[in-house]
N, C-alpha and C positions, 0 to 999 in steps of 0.2 A: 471561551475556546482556548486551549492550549495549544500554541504554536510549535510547531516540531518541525525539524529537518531530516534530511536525509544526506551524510556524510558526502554520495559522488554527486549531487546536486549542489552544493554549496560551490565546492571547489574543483577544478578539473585537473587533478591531479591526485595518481592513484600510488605514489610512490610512500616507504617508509616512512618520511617526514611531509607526509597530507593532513594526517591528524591534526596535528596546533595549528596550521593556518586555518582547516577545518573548525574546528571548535572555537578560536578566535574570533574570524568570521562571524559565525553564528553570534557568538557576544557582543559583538561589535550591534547587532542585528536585534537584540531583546533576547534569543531564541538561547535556549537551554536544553530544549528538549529532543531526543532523537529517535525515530525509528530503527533499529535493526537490521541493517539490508546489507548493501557492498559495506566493504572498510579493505582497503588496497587490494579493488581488482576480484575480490572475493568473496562469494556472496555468505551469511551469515546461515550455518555454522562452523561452514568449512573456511575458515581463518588460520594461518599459521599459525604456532603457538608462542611467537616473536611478536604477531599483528593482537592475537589478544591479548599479552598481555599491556600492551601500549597503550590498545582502546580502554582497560580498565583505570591503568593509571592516569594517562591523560583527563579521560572521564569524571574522575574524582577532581583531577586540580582544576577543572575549569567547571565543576557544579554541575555537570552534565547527569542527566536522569534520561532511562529508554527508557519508551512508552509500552511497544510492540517491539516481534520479530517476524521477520517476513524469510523464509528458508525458500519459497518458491513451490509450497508442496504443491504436488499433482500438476503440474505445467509441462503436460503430458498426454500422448492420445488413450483414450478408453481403454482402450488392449493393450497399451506398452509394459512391456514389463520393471520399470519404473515404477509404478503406482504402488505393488506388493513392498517393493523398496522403502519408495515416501511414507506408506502407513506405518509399519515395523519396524523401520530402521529411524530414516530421516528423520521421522516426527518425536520419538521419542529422544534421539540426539539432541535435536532441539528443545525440546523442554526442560530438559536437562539444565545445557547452556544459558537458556534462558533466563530459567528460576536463578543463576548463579549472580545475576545480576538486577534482580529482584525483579524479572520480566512477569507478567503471568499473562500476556495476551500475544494469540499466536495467530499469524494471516495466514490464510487458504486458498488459493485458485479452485475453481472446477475445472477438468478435463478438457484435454480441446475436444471437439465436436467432429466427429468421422464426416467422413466426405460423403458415406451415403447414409441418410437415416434408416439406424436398424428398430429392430424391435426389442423393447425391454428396456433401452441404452438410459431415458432418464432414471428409472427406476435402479439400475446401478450404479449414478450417479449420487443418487441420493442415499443409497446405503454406504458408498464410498464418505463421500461425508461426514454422516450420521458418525460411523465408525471413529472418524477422524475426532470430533468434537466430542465422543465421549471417552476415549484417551487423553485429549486433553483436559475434559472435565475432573477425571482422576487423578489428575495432579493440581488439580487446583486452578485450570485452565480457565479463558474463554476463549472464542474462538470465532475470526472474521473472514466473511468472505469478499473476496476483492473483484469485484467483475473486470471481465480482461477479451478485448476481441475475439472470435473464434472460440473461444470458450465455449461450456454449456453455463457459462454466467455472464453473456455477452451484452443483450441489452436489459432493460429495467423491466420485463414482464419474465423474463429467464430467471433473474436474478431473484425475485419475487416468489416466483413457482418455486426454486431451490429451497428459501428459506422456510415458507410456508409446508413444503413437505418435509425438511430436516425436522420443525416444529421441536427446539431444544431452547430452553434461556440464555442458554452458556451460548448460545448462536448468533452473532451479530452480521452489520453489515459495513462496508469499507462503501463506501459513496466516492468513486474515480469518477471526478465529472469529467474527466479530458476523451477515458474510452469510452463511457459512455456514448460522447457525441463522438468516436471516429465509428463509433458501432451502430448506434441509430440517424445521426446527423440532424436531432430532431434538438429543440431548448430544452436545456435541463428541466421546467418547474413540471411536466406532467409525468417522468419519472420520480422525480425528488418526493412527490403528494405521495404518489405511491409505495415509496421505501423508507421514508421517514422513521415509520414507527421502528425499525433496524435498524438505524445509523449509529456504528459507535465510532465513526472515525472518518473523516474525510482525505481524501488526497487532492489536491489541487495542483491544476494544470491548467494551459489555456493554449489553444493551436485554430488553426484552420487547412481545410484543405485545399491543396494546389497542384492541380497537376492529378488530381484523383489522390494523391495522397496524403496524410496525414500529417501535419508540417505543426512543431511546439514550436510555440512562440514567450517570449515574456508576457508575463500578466497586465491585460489592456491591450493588445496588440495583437490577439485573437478572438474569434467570434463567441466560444464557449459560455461570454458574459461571467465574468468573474467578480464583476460590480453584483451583479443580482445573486450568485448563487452565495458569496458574504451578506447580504442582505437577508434575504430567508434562512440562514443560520442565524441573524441574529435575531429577528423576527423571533422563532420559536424558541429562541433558550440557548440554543443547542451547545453544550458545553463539554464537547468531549475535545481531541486531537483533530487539526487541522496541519499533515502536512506538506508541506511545501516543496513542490516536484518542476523544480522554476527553469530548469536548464533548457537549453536547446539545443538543436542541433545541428553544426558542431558546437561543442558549447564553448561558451565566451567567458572570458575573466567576468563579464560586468552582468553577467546573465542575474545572479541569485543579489546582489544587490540593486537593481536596479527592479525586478520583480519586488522584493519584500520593501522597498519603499512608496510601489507604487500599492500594496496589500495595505501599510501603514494608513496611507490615504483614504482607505474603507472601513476601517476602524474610528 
């Protein structure tokens, strides 16, 4: 597994000098590796052109490698006029940017989910998609889908139907075990059997709920079982990105080292 972070989980601090304690950090930790998402305040690829060129620099002095980029496409309802935006505009920005930094894998959301079931609406789904992953593919892409609550990739038989009718190579799957369980509230192993054969990347979280809602917690000190679901990744091979989404909320100085020592422990 390659260990990866994600810059505003490391450290809670979104200002111009977040980077080196950021990346530090992370070294301090084993981790080298980063996902694409915030970098001060701003999600990736709307960056200042102050903030990217820092993130390159820095990145180089401290051996930093992106795995992915995650731009947020489609996190959006069916109808919004967004979606025309994210296909033709956003996504192709992003690949761009990307590639610039030698990215070539790009995360997706599905749509959030209308408040009344219409007709047609998965089937627009899946061309919305389709569409996505083969613009990416012509650049050299792949392309992950991240299930996310309310979504139309909410729980692991959604998530499933999705990829089984995109039915592309270039089509993978982002395994979020934390939303998973605020979205089914079931153990991870009878989705995980199921999506397996798509997993090109995990995220790791671990929460419980309180109060009816969804509360992160550091790793071991939520129900999600973070001991078993490190376990059945090592069980089958599984050798892609695992990263680490350790923060809480509000997050604490000690949140992402006190998580990735107690992750160390499962290794």
């Amino acid at each position: 597994m390659i260990v990866t972070a994600v810059t505003n989980e490391v450290y809670p601090d979104a200002s111009a000098d977040s980077l080196p304690r950021i990346f530090a950090r992370a070294a301090d930790a084993g981790i080298r590796h980063f996902e694409l998402r915030i970098v001060e305040s701003r999600r990736f690829p709307a960056y200042d052109a102050d903030s990217w060129v820092r993130l390159k620099r820095l990145a180089n002095d401290y051996g930093v490698r992106f795995t992915a980029a995650s731009p947020g496409l489609f996190k959006a309802g069916l109808d919004s006029e967004f979606l025309p935006l994210h296909l033709d505009h956003l996504l192709p920005m992003s690949l761009k940017l990307a590639a610039s930094v030698d990215v070539n894998t790009m995360i997706v959301f599905a749509p959030n989910r209308s408040a009344s079931k219409q007709a047609g609406e998965f089937n627009r789904v899946v061309d919305l998609l389709g569409a996505a992953v083969d613009k990416a593919a012509a650049e050299g892409f792949t392309m992950q889908l991240e299930n996310l609550p309310g979504s139309w990739a909410d729980t692991s038989d959604a998530c499933l139907a999705l990829l089984q009718a995109v039915n592309r190579p270039e089509f993978g799957y982002v395994w979020d075990t934390g939303n998973l369980f605020e979205a089914e509230q079931t153990h991870f192993r009878t989705g995980y059997e199921k999506l397996k054969p798509y997993i090109r990347n995990v995220h790791l979280k671990d929460g419980a709920f309180v109060h009816g809602q969804m509360v992160w917690k550091r790793y071991g000190e939520g129900v999600t079982d973070v001991r078993g679901q490190i376990q059945a990744l090592k069980d089958d091979g599984y050798a892609g990105t695992l990263v680490l989404e350790a923060a809480c909320k509000p997050h604490h100085l000690d949140d992402f080292p006190t998580s990735t020592r107690y992750l160390k422990s499962l290794f």
